[in-house]
PyMOL commands that place a pseudoatom at each C-alpha (Angstrom):
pseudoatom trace, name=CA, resn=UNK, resi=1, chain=A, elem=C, hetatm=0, pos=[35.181, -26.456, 1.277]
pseudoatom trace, name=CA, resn=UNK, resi=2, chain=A, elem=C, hetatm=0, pos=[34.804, -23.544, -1.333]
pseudoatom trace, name=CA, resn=UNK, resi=3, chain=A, elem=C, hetatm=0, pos=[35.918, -19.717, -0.216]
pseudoatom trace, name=CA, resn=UNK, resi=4, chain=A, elem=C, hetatm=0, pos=[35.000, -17.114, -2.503]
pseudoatom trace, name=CA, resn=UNK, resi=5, chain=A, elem=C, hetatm=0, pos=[37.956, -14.526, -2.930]
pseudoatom trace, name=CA, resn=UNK, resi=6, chain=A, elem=C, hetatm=0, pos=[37.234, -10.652, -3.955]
pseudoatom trace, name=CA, resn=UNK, resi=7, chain=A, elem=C, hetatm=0, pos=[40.391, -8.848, -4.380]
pseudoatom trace, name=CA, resn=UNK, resi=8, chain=A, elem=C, hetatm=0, pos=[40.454, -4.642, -5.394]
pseudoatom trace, name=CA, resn=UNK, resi=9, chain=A, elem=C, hetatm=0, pos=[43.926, -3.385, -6.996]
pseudoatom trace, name=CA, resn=UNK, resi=10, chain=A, elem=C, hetatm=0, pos=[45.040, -0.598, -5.219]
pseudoatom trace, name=CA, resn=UNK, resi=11, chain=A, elem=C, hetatm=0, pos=[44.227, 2.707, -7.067]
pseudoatom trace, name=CA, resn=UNK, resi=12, chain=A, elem=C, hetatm=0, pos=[48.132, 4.189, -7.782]
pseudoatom trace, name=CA, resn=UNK, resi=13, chain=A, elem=C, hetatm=0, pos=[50.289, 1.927, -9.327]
pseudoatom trace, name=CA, resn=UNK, resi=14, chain=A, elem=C, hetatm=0, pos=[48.328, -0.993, -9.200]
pseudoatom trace, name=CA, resn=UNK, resi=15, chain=A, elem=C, hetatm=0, pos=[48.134, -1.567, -13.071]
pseudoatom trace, name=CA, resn=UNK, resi=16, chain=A, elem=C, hetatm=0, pos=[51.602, -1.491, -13.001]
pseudoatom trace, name=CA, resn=UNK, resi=17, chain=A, elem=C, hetatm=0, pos=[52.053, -3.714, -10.482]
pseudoatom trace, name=CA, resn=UNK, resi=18, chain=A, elem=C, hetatm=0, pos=[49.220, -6.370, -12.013]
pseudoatom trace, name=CA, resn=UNK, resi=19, chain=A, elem=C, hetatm=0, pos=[51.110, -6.488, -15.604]
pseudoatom trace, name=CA, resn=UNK, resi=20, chain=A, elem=C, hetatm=0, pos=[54.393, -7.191, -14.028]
pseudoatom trace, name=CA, resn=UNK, resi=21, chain=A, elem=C, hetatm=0, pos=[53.171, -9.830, -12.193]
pseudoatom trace, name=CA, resn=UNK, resi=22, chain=A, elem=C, hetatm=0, pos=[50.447, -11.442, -13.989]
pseudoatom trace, name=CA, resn=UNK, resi=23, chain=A, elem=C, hetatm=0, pos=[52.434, -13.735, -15.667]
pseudoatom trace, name=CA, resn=UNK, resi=24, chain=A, elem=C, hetatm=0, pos=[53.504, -15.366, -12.121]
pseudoatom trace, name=CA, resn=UNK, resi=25, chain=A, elem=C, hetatm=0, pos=[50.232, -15.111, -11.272]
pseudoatom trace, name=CA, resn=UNK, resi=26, chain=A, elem=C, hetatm=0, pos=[48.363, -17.324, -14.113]
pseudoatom trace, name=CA, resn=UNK, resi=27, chain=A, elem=C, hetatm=0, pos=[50.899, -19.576, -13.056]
pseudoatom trace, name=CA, resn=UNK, resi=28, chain=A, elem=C, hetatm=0, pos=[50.206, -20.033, -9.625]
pseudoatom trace, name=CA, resn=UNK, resi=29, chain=A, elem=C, hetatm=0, pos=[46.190, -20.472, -10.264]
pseudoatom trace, name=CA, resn=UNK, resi=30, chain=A, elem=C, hetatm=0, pos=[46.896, -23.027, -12.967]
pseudoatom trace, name=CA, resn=UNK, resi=31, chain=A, elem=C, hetatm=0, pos=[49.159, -25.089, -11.453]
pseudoatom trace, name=CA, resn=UNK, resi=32, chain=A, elem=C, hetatm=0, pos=[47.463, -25.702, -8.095]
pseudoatom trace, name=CA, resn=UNK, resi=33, chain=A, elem=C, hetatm=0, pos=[44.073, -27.062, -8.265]
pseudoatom trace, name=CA, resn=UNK, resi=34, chain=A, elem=C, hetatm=0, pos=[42.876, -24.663, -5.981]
pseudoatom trace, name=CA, resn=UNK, resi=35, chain=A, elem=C, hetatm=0, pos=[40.912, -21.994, -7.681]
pseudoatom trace, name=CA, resn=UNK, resi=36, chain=A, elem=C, hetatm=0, pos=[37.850, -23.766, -9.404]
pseudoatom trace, name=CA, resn=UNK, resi=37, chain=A, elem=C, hetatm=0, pos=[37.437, -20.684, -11.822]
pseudoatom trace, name=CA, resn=UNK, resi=38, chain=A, elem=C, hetatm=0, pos=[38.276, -16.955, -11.539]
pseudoatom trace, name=CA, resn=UNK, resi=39, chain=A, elem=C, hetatm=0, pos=[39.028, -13.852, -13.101]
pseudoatom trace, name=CA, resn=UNK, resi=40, chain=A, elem=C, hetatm=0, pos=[39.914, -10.082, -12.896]
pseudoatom trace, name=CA, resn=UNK, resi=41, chain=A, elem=C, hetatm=0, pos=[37.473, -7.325, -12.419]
pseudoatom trace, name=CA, resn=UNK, resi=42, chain=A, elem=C, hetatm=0, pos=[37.169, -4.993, -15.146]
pseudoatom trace, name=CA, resn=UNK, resi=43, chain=A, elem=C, hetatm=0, pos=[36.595, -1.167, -15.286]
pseudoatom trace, name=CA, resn=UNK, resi=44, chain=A, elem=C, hetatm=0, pos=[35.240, 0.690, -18.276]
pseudoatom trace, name=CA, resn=UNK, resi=45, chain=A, elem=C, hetatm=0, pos=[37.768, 0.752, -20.417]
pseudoatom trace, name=CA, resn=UNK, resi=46, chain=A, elem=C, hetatm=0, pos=[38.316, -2.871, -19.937]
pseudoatom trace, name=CA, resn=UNK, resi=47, chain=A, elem=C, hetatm=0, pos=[41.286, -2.414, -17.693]
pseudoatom trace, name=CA, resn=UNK, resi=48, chain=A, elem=C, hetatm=0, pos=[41.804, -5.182, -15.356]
pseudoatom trace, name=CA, resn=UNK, resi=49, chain=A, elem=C, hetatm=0, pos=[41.267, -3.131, -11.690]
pseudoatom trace, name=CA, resn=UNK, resi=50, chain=A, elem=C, hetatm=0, pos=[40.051, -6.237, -9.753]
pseudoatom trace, name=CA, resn=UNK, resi=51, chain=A, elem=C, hetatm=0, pos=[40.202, -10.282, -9.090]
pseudoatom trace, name=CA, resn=UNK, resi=52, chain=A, elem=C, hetatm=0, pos=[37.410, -13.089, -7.984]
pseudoatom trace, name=CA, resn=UNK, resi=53, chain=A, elem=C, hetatm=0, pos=[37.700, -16.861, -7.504]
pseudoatom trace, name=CA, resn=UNK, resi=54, chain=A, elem=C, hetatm=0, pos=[36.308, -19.729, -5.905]
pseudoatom trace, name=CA, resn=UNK, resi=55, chain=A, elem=C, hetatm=0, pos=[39.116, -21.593, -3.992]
pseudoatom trace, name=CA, resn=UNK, resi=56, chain=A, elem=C, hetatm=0, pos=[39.230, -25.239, -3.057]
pseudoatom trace, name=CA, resn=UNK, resi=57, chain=A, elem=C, hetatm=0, pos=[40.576, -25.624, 0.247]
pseudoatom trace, name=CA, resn=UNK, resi=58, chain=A, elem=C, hetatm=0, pos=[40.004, -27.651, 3.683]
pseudoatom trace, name=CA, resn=UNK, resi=59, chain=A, elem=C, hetatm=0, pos=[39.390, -24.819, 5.841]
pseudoatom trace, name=CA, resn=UNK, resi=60, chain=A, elem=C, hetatm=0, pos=[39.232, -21.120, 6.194]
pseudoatom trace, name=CA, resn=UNK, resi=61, chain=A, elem=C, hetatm=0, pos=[43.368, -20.836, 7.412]
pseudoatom trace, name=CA, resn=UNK, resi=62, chain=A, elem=C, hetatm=0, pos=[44.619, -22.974, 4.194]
pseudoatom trace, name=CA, resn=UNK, resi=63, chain=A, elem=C, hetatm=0, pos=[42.312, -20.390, 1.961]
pseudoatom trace, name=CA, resn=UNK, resi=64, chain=A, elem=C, hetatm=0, pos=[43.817, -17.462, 3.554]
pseudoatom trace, name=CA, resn=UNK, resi=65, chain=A, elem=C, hetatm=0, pos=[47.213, -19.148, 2.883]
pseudoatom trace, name=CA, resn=UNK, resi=66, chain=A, elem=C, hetatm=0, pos=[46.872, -19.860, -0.423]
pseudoatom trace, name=CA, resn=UNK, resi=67, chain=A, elem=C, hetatm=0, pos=[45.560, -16.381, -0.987]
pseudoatom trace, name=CA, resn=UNK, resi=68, chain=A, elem=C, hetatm=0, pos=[48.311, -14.676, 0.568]
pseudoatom trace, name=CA, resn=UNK, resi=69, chain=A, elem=C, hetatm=0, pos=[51.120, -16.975, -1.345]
pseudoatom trace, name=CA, resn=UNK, resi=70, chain=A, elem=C, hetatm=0, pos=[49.653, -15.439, -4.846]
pseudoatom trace, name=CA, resn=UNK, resi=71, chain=A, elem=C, hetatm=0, pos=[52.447, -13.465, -6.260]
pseudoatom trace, name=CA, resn=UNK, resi=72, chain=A, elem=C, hetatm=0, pos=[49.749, -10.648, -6.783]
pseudoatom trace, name=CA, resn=UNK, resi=73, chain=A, elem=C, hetatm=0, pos=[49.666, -10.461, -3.266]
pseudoatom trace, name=CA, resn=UNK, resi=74, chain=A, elem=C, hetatm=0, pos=[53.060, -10.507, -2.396]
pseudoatom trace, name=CA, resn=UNK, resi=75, chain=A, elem=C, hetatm=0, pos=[53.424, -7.824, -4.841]
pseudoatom trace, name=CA, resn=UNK, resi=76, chain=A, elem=C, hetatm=0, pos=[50.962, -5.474, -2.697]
pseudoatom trace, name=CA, resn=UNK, resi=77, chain=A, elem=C, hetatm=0, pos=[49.027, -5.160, -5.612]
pseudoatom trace, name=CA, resn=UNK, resi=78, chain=A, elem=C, hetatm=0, pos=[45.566, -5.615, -3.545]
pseudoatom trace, name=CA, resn=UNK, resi=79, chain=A, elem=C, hetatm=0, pos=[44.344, -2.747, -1.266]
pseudoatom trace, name=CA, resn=UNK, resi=80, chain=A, elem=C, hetatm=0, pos=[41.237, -4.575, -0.155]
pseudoatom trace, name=CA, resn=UNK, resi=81, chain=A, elem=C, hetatm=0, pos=[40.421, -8.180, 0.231]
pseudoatom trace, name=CA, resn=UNK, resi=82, chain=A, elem=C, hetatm=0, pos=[37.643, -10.432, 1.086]
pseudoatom trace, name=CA, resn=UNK, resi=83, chain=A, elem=C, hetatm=0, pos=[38.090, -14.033, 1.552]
pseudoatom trace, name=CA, resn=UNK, resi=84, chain=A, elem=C, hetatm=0, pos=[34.623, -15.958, 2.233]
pseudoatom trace, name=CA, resn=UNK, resi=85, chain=A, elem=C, hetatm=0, pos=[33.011, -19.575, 2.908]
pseudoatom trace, name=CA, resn=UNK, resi=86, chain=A, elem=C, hetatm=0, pos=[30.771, -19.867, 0.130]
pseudoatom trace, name=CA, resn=UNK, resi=87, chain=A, elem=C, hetatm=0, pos=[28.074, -22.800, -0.975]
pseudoatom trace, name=CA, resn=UNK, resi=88, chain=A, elem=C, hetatm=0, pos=[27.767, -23.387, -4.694]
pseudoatom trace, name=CA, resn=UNK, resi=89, chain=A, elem=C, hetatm=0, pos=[23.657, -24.041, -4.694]
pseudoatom trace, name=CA, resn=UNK, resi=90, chain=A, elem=C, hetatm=0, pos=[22.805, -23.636, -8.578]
pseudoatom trace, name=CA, resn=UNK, resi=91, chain=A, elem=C, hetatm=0, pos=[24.340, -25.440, -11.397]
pseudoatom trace, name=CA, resn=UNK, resi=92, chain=A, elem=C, hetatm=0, pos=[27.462, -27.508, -10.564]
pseudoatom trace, name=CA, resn=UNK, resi=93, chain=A, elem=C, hetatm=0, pos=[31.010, -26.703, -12.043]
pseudoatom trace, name=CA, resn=UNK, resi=94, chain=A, elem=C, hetatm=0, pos=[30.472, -29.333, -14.597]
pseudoatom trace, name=CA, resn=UNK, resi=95, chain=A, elem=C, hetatm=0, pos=[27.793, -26.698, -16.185]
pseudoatom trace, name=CA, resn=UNK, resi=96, chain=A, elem=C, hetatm=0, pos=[29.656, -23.778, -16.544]
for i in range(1, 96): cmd.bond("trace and resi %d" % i, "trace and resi %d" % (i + 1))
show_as sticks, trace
zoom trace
């Protein structure tokens, strides 16, 4: 099953918070297999203020798990969160 994952940095300190742990973060997406592509969110001035993926997982609890073992999370650098079954209907991975 694919979940799509919205994430929203919390507003003070959350920068802060992101570059410390970012590194950790790559990381854990890359060495996984879960997330099928992602990214941060970006505000105006191109600061990162925000995350998205698509995560691979069996079911809804083994999404939410994965999503609450990111070190990003763990951090507290989120202060909102969405975590959604989604359907990929147009294009296929292979095409983007």
């Amino acid at each position: 099953m694919l979940f799509m994952f919205i994430a929203f940095d919390r507003k003070g300190g959350g920068a802060a918070i992101r570059a410390a742990t970012r590194p950790k973060h790559v990381e854990y997406t890359k060495t996984n297999g879960r997330v099928k592509f992602g990214g941060p969110f970006v505000g105006p001035n191109d600061d990162m203020i925000g995350s998205f993926s698509i995560i691979e997982a069996k079911d809804y609890d083994e999404a939410m798990a994965y999503t609450h073992n990111d070190p990003y999370a763990k951090a507290g650098l989120f202060e909102r969160t969405e975590l959604h079954p989604w359907k990929l209907t147009i294009n296929t991975f292979e095409k983007v």
